[in-house]
C-alpha positions in Angstrom: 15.3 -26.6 32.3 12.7 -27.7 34.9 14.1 -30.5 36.3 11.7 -33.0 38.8 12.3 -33.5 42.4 11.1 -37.1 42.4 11.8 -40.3 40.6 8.6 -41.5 39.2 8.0 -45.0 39.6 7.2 -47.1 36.9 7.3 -50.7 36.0 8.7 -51.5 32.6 9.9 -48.6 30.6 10.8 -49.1 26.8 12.8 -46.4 25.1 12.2 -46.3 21.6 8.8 -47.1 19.6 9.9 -48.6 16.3 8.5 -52.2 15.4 10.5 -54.0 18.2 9.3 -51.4 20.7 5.9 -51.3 20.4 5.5 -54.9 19.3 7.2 -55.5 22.9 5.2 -53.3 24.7 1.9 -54.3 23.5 3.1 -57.9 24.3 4.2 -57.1 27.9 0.5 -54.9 28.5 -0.7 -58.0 27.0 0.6 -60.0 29.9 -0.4 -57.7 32.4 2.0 -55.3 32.6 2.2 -51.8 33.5 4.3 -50.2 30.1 5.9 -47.0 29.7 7.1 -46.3 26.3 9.5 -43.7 25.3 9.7 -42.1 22.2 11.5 -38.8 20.6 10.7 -38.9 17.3 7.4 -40.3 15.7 5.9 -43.6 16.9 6.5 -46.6 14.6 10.6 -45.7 14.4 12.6 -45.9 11.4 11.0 -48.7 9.7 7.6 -46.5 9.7 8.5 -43.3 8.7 11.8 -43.1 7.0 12.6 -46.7 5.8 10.6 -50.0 5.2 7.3 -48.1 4.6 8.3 -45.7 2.8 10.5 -47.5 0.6 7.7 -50.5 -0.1 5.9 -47.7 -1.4 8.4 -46.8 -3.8 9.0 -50.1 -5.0 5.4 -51.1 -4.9 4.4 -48.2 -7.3 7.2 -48.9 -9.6 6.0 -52.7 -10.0 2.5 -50.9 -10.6 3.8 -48.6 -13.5 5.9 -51.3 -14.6 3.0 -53.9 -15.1 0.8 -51.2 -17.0 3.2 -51.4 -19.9 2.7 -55.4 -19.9 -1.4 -54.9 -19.9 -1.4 -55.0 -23.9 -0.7 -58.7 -24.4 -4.0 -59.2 -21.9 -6.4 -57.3 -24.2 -5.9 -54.4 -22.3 -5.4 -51.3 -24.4 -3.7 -47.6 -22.4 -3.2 -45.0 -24.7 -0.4 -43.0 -22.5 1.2 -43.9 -19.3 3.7 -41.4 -17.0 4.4 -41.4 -13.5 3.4 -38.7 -11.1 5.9 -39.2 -8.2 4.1 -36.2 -6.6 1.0 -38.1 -6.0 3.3 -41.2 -5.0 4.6 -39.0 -2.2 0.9 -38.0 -1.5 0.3 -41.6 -1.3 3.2 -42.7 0.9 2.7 -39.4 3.7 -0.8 -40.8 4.0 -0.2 -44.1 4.5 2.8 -43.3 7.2 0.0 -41.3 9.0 -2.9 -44.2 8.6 -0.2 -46.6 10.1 1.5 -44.9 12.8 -2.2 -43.6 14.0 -2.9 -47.5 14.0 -0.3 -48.2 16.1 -1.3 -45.3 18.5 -4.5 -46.5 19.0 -3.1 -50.0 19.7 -0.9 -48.3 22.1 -3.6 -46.4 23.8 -6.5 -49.4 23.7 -3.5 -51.4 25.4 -3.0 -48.8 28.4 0.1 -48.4 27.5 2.2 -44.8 28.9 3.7 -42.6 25.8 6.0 -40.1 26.8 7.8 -38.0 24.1 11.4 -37.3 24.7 15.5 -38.5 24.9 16.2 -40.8 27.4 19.4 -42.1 28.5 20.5 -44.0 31.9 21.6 -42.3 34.9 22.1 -45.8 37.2 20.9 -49.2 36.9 17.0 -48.4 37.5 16.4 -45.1 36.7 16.4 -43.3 33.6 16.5 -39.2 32.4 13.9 -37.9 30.0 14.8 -34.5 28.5 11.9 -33.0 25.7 12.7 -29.6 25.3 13.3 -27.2 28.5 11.1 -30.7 30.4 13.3 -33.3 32.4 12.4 -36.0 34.0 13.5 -38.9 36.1 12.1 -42.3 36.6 13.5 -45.5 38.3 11.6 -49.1 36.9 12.3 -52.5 37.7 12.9 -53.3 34.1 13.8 -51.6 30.6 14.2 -52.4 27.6 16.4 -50.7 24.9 15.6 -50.8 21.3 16.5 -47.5 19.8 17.3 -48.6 16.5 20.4 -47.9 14.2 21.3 -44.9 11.8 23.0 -45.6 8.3 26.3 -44.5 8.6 28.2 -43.4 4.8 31.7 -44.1 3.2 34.7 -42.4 4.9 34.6 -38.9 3.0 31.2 -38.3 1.6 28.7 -36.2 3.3 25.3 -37.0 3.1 23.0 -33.8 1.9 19.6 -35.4 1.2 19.4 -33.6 -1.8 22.2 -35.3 -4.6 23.4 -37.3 -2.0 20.9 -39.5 -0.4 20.8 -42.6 1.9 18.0 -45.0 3.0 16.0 -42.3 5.3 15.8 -39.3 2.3 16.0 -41.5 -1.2 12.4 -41.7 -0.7 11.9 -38.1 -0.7 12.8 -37.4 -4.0 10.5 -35.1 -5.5 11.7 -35.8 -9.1 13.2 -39.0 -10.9 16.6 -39.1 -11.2 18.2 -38.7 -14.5 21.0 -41.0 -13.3 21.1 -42.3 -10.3 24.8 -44.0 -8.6 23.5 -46.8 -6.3 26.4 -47.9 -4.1 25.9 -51.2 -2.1 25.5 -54.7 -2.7 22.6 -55.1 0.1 18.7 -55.8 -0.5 18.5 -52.1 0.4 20.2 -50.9 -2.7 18.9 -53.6 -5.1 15.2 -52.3 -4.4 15.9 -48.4 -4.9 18.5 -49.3 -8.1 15.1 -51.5 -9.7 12.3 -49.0 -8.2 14.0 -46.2 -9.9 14.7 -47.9 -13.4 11.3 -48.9 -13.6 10.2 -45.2 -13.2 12.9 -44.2 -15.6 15.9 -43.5 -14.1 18.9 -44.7 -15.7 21.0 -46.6 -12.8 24.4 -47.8 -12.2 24.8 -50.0 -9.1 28.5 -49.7 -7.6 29.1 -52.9 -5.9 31.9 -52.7 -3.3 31.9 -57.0 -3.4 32.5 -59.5 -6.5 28.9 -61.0 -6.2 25.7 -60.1 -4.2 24.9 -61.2 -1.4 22.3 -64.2 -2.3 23.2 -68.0 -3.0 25.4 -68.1 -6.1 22.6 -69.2 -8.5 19.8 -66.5 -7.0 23.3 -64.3 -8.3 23.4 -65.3 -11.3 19.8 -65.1 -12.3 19.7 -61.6 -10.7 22.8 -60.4 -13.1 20.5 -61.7 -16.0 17.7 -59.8 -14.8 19.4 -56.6 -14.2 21.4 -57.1 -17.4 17.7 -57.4 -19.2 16.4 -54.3 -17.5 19.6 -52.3 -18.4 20.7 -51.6 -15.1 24.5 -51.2 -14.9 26.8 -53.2 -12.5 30.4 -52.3 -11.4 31.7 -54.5 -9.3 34.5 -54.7 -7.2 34.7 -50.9 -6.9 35.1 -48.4 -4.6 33.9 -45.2 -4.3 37.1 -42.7 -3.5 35.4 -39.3 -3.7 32.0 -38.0 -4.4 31.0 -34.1 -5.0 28.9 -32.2 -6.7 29.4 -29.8 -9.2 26.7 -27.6 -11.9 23.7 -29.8 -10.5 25.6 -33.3 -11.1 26.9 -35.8 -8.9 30.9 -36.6 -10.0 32.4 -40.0 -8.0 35.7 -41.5 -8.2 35.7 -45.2 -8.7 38.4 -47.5 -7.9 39.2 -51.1 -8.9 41.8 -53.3 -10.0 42.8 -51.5 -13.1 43.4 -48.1 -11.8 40.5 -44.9 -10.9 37.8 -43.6 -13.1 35.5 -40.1 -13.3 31.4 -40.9 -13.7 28.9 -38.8 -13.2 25.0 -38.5 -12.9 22.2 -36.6 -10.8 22.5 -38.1 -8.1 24.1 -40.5 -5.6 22.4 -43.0 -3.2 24.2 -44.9 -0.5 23.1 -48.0 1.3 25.2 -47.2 4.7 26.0 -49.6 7.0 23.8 -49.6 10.3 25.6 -47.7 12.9 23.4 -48.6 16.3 21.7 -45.5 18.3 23.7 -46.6 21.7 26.0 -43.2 22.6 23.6 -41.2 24.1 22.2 -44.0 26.1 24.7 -43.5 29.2 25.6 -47.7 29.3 29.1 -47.1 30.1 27.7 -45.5 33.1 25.4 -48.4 34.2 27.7 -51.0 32.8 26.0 -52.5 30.3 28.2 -54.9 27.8 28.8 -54.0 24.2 30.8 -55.1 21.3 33.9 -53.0 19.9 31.1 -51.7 16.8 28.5 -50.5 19.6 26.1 -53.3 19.5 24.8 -54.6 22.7 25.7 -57.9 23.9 22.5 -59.6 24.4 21.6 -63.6 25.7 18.8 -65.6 24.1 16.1 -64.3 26.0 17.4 -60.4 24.9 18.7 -59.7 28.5 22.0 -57.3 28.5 25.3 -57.7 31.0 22.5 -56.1 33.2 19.6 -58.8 34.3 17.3 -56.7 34.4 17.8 -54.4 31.3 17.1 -56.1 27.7 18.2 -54.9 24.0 16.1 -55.6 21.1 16.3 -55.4 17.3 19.3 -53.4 15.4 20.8 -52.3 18.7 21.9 -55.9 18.9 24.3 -57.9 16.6 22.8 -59.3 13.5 20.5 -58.6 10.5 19.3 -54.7 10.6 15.7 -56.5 10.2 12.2 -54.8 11.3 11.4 -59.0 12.2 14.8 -59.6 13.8 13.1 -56.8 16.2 9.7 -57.7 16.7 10.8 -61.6 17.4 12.5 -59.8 20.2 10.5 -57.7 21.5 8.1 -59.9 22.1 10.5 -62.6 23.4 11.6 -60.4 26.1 8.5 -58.8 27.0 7.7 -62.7 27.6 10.7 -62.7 29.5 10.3 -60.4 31.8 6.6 -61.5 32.7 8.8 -65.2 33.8 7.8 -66.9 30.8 10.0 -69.6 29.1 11.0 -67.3 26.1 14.2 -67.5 23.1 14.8 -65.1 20.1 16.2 -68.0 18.4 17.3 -66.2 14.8 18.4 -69.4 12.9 15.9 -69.3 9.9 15.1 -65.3 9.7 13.7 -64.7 6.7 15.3 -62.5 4.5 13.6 -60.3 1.7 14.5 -58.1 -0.8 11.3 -56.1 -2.7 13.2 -56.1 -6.2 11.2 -56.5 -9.4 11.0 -59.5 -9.4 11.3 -60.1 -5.6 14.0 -62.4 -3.9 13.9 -63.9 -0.5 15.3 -66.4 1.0 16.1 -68.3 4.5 18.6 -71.2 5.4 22.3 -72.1 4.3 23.5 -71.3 1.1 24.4 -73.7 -0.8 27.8 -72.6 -0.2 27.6 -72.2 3.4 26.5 -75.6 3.5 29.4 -77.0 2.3 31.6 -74.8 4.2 30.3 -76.4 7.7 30.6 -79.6 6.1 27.4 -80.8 4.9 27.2 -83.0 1.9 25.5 -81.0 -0.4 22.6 -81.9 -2.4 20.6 -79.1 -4.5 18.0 -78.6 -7.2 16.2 -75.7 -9.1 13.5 -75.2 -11.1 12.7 -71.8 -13.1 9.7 -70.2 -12.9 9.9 -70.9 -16.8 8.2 -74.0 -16.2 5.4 -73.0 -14.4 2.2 -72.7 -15.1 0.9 -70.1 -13.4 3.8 -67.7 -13.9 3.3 -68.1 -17.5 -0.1 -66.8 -17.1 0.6 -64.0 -14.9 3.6 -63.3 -17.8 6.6 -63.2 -14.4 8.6 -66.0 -15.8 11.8 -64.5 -14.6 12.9 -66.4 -12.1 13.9 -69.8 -10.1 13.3 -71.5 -6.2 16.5 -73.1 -5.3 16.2 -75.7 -2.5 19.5 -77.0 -0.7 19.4 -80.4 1.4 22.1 -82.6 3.1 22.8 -85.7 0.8 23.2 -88.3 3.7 20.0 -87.4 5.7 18.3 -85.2 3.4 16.8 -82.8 5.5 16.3 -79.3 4.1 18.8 -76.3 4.6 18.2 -73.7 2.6 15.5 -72.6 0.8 16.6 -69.7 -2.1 13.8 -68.1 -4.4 14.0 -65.1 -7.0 10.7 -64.2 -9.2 7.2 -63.3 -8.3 5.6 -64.0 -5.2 8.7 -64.8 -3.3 8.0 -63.2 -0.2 4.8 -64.4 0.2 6.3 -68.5 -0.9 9.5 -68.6 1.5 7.1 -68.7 4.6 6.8 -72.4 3.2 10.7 -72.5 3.7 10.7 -71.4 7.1 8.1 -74.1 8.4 9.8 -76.2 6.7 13.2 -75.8 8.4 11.6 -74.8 11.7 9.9 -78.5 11.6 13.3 -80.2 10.2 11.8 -81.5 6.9 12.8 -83.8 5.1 12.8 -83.7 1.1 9.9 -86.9 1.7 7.7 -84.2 4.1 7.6 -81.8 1.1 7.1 -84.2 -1.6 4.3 -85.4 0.3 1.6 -82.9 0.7 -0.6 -81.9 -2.4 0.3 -78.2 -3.7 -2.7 -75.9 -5.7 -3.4 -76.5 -9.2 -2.2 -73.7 -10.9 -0.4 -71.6 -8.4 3.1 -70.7 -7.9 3.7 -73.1 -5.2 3.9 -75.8 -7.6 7.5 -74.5 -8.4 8.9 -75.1 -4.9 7.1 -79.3 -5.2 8.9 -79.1 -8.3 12.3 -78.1 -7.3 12.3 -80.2 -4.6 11.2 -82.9 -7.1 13.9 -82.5 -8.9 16.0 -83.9 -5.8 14.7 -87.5 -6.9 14.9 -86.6 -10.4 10.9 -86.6 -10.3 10.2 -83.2 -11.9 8.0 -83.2 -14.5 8.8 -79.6 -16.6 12.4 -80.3 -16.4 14.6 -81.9 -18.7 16.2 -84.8 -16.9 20.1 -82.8 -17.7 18.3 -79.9 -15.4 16.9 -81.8 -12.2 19.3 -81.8 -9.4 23.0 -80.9 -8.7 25.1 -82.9 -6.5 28.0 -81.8 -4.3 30.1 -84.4 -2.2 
């Protein structure tokens, strides 16, 4: 090991390049300052190369296959169809590289320092870099950790990334499942459970809860979906053992009427985010975390340590690539003295299922739980227009308001084009709307966006392709 004789000096150092990373250091070179970011794996993180690219490709060439089988009814006539996930993978590997070469270039166009390697804390204002038999030491008059989190699996099950996978190697696959174990009740493990049926998989999804983790009507339609598409769901189970045995995945299952033998090809586990915090060396420099390893962060992003900020799944909350950006750039504002807050209230959440869900807001049951009195209203995608042409009826937009002063809590949508309609949620509850503000405006003629006017038409009983016995359901 070579080791330096000198600190180097530098200004800001970030360790880690995922989305929050680089999102905050192109923000803080934006601002003027001098940025060091450290990196030892590839730039872009997780989310880049092992887990929301990756896995939007899956799902995004399952909906492709998918829809080729619907082309008939539209005059368009394919004599054979099959799925090549060899040239899928082709396709994903080159769009990692197109992507993660964007984001050098960004990096290097905004003067920003990449240096490859672990770091970890020796004192409050200098940090160790080991790559290889190379180490380094450099002291900086601020940092900023955002190093991600790693999915961690049951008690008992060993992860081999062949016939037990998790969210960084189900993409890898280099042949479709025969049968395929999904175990979680997360967005993570909805998408690979529908991806994989769609290319033919036969999937059971082992659900450790007695419901999803949507509003109770976005539940209910999903059940009906995944009931349609012949997905299987078990819930309330547990998974007591898993191993394999003559090329097949066996699992124990536990629920309330005793244990039960299944097995299939393979077994995919949506983990639970552990966060990437024990190297680091914050005992050493004091920095506060909670008993789970998550660092105890203020609104601006700043740790126990002013100077020193957390950003993205290091940090309590949603393992979100958005969660991490919105922070990043908040404390790269931060620490250049302007007024900055990562203020997570209305963080939209997504789930690329076919058909999509997303949503953002109260529930309609965590509404009434902190005492609001509840007023909702639905409309299914049925009814529109548009959706019938496009044939992606399944599907509803559930909007959830307070009775007494009828602003808008929660908006809740499952069917096509939901992640692209719940930005009009988030305005909405980031501008306090009321149901008046919404009914207001004039929505395009046809277009999915007539669905949310309509469900929040339904409020007043106003909706025009609902039966009045469907418009709006009241909660006191």
């Amino acid at each position: 090991m070579v080791v330096g004789d000198l600190a180097h000096e530098r200004d800001l150092i970030i360790i880690g390049g995922g989305p929050g990373g680089y999102h905050a250091a192109i923000r803080a070179a934006q601002l003027g300052k001098s940025v060091t970011l450290i990196e030892k794996g590839e730039l872009g993180g997780v989310c880049l190369n092992k887990g929301c690219i990756p896995s939007k490709v899956l799902t995004h060439g399952a909906a492709k296959y998918a829809s080729l089988k619907e082309m008939d009814q539209l005059g368009i006539e394919i004599d054979s169809i099959m799925f090549n996930l060899d040239k899928l993978q082709a396709y994903k590997h080159k769009t990692i590289n197109q992507l993660r070469d964007g984001v050098l270039t960004l990096c290097k166009a905004n003067k920003i320092e990449i240096i490859k390697g672990s770091a970890f804390f020796l004192s409050d204002d200098r940090i160790g870099v080991e790559n290889g038999d190379q180490y380094d030491i450099y002291r900086f008059n601020h940092a900023i950790i955002a190093t991600g989190s790693s999915p961690k699996p049951p008690e008992g099950i060993q992860i081999d990334h062949e016939r037990f996978l998790n969210s960084w190697s189900i993409t890898n696959l280099e042949i479709v499942p025969e049968k395929l174990f999904v175990y979680g009740h997360d967005y993570v493990a909805l998408e690979i459970a529908m991806a994989y049926n769609a290319i033919g998989s036969e999937v059971v999804l082992i659900n450790e809860q007695d419901d999803f983790m949507f509003d109770s009507s976005i539940n209910r339609e999903l059940m009906r979906i995944l009931k349609k598409k012949q997905i299987g769901v078990l819930k309330n189970n547990f998974i007591l053992e898993a191993y394999t045995t003559d090329e097949q995945v066996t699992i124990v299952i536990k629920n309330k009427t005793g244990t039960e033998e299944l097995t299939g090809s393979h077994l995919f586990i949506s983990g639970s985010p552990v966060p990437n915090t024990d190297h680091l060396g914050l005992n050493r420099i004091g920095v506060e975390t909670t008993k789970s390893g998550f660092i105890v962060v203020n609104h601006e992003c700043r740790t126990s340590k002013n100077h020193i900020f957390a950003i993205g799944d290091v940090t309590e909350g949603p393992s979100l690539a958005l969660k991490a950006i919105k922070q990043g750039k908040t404390a790269a504002e931060a620490i250049t003295d302007i007024k900055a807050e990562a203020d997570l209230r209305f963080l939209p959440v997504i789930a690329h299922t076919s058909p999509p869900i997303a949503y953002v807001g109260l529930t309609e049951e965590e509404a009434i739980e902190q005492g609001h009195s509840v007023e909702t209203a639905q409309f299914p995608l049925s009814g529109n227009g548009y959706a019938a042409i496009l044939g992606k009826k399944d599907g509803l937009i559930k909007v959830v308001f307070d009775k007494d002063n009828h602003l808008l809590l929660g908006v809740h949508i499952i069917g096509y084009g939901a992640v692209e309609l719940i930005s009009s949620g988030v305005f909405s509850l980031e501008m306090g709307a009321r149901d008046e503000d919404l009914l207001f405006p004039l929505y395009p003629h046809p277009s999915l966006n007539e669905g949310f006017l309509e469900a929040v038409e339904a409020i007043k009983n106003q909706a025009i392709h609902l039966p009045p016995n469907l418009r709006k359901k009241i909660n006191v």
